[in-house]
N, C-alpha and C positions, 0 to 999 in steps of 0.2 A: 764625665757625661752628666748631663741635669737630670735630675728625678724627673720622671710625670707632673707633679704637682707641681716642681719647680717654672715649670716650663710657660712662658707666655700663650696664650689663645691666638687659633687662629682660623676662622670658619669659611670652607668654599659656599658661594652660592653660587647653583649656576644650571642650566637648563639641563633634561637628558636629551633630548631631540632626538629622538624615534628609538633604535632598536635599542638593546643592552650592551652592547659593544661599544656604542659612537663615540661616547665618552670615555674610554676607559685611557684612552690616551693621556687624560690629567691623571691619574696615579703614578708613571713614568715620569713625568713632564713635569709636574706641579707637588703633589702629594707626598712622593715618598721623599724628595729632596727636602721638603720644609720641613719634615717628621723627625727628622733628627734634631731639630733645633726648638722647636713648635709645636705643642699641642695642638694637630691638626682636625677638623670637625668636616667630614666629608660624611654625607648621608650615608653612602652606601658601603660603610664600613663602620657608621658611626652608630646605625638605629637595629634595634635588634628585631627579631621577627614577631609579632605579636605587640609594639613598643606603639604608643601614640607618636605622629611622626610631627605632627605639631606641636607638641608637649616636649616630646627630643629636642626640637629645636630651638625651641623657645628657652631649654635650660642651657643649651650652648650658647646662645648668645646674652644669658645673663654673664658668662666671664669676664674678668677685665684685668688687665686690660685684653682688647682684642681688637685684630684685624681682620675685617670681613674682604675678601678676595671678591669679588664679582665675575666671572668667565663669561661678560659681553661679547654674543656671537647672534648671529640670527636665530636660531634658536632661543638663545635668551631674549629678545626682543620679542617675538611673537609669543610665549609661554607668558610673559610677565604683564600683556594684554588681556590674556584668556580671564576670565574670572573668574575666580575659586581652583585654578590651577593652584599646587605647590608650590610654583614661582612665586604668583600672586599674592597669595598667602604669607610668604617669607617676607616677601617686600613688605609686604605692610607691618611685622614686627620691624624690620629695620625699619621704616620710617619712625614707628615709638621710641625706638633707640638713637635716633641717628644723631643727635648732640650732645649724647652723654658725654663725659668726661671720663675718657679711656676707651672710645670706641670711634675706629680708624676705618673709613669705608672707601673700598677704593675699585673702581671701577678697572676693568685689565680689558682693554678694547681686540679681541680677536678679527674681528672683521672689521675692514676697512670702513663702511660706510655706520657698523655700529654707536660709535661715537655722538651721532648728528640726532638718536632718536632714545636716546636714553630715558629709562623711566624714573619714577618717582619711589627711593630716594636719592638716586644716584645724580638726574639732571643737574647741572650747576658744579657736581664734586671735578677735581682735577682729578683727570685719570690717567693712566698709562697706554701707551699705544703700543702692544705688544707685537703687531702687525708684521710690523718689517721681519723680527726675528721668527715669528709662528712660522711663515710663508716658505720661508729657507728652512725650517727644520732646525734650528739652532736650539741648545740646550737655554733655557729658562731659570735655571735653578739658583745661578749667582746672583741674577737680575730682582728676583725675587727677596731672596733672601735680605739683597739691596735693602729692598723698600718698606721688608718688613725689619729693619733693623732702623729705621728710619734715615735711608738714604735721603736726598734733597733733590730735589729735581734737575738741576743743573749736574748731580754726581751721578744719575740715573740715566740723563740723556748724553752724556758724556760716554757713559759705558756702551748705550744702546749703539752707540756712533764709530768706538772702539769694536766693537764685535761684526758689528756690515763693514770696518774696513779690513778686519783679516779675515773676515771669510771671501771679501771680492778678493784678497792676496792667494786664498787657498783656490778661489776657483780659476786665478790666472796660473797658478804652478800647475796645478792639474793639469789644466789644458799645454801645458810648456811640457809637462812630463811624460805626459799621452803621446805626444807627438816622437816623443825619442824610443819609447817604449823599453828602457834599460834598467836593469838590476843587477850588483852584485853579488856574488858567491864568495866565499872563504873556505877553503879547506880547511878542517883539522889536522889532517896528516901532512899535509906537503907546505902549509901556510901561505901558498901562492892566492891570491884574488884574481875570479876572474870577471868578465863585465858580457853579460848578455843583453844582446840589443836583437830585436826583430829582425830579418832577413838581411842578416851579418852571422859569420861564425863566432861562436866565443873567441874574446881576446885576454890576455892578461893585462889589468891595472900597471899602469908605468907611471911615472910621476910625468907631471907635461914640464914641457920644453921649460918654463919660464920657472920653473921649481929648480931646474940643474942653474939654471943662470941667479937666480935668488940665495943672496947671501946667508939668508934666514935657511936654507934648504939644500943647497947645494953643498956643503961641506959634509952631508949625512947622509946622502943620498946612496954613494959608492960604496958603502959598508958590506958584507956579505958575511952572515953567520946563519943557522939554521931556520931562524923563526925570521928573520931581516934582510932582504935581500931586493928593494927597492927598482933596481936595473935587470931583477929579474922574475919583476912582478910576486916578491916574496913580501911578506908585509907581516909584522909584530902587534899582536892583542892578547890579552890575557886580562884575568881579573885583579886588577888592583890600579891605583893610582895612574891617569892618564901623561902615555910616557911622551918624550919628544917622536919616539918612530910611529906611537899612534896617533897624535897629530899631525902628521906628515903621512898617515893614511886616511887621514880624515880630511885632508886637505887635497891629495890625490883625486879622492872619491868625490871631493867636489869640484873639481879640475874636469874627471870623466863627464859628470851631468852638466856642466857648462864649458864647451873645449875649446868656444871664443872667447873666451874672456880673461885676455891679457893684461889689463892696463894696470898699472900702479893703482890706482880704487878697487879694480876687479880684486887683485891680489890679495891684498887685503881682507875684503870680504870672504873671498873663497878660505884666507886662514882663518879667519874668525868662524867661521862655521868649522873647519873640520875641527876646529879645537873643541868645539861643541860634540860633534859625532865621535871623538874621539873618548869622552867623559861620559858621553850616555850611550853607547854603540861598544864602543872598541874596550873599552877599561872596564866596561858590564859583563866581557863574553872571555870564560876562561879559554887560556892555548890550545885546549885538548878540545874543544866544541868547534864547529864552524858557524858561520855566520850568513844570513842571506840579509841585503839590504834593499825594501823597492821604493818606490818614489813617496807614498803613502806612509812609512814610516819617519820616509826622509823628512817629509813637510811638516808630519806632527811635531817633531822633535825641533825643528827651527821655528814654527810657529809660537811655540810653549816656551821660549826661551825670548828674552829683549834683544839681545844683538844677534841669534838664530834668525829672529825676526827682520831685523834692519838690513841683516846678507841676503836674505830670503827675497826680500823686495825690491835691494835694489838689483838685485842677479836676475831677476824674473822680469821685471818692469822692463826693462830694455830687450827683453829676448820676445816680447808679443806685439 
């Protein structure tokens, strides 16, 4: 981990806009993500009580190198109007600085129409239109980190583009998930799984039809020993090394959450994910534990994985 001193500069500017609370979302969001990497300059962690706060500031932004963040929202636009506001005030050091060499100013557009009224020194600078992902609630933190590492803007908005299209993925499964409203269960004692669905009685996991006819599947199916018993919803996990019976319960499990989807592509995908469930689900959870699994854990885990992701999509995409 870098020393303090080692660390590059990096100072928020950015409006309070009324109570004490309304901001405090950038220490979550913004702040403590960068801190680990970034000597970060946030007023209200940065000035002491009694401290000139002009003078504070003015020594933070002599660092360098450094990125000055901007948190461009209506609030910052009307604060940075006001004269002899703190905004006011700031901006006008950043203007004395704003072409030094080692000093990165970048505007991070929160509001939609912020963009169009920017002040001086920011008007003219490229900036980031954090928009899309604020609005959704999406983590900020990699995106930043991006651009404080000197991402490029085409690697920036590539990412911004990647991230709206798996969260439109996650809000289609959700709604695919919702609608089934199923979870399983794992016994520790008995190893049987069973599958709870809304106004249905519990049933036991069974491998679907096109698993017994699957070469890949069907020769292992008929097994029966204490912890394996596939024909009779008995089903193998433990902690260690993801085996062939817990991909073939992780292929089950995703057989139960999609129980149309037969085809030679279906197939496929439904194995490619449990082999997935089976290495982060099945092979995580000792014999002697049970297991509960609901839709919500199911998504993260295929989402945070590339072919989790590619099963995820194409399983989902034809089911809305």
């Amino acid at each position: 981990m870098l020393k303090e001193e080692e660390k590059d500069a990096i100072f928020i500017s950015y409006a309070w806009g009324g109570s004490l609370h309304q901001k405090e979302w950038l220490r979550q969001r913004i702040i403590e993500p960068l801190d680990w990497k970034y000597r970060v300059f946030w007023d209200r962690d940065s000035i002491g009580f009694g401290e000139s706060i002009d003078k504070v500031i003015a020594r933070a932004l002599e660092q360098r190198p450094i990125n000055v963040f901007c948190i461009c929202d209506s609030d910052y636009l009307v604060a940075a109007q006001r004269v002899n506001s703190g905004l006011h005030r700031e901006l006008q050091m950043l203007t004395q600085i704003a072409d030094h060499v080692g000093v990165r100013i970048i505007p991070l557009i929160f509001d939609a129409d912020s963009s169009a009224d920017l002040p001086e020194p920011l008007a003219g600078r490229a900036y980031l239109n954090v928009h899309p992902l604020h609005e959704r609630g999406l983590d900020l933190s990699s995106l930043l980190l991006g651009v404080a590492d000197g991402a490029t803007q085409a690697q920036v908005n590539t990412h911004i583009a990647e991230r709206l299209k798996a969260d439109d993925l996650r809000q289609l499964a959700k709604a695919y998930f919702r609608r089934q409203n199923m979870e399983l269960w794992g016994s520790a004692r008995t190893h049987e799984v069973r599958v709870f669905q809304t106004g249905q009685q519990p049933r036991l996991l069974l491998p679907a039809q096109w698993m017994w006819d699957n070469n890949e599947w069907g020769g292992m199916l008929g097994d029966d020993n204490p912890t394996y018993c596939p024909s009779k919803g008995r089903w193998h996990w433990d902690y260690f090394s993801p085996s062939r019976g817990m991909c073939a319960l992780g292929t089950a499990t995703m057989s139960a959450f999609f129980p149309d989807r037969e085809s030679s592509g279906d197939q496929a995908m439904l194995t490619s994910a449990g082999a997935i469930l089976a290495r982060s689900v099945f092979a995580m959870t000792y014999k002697t534990e049970a297991f509960n699994l609901a839709p919500a854990e199911l998504i993260n885990i295929l989402l945070n994985d590339a072919e989790g992701y590619a099963a995820l999509e194409h399983l989902v995409s034809s089911n809305t």
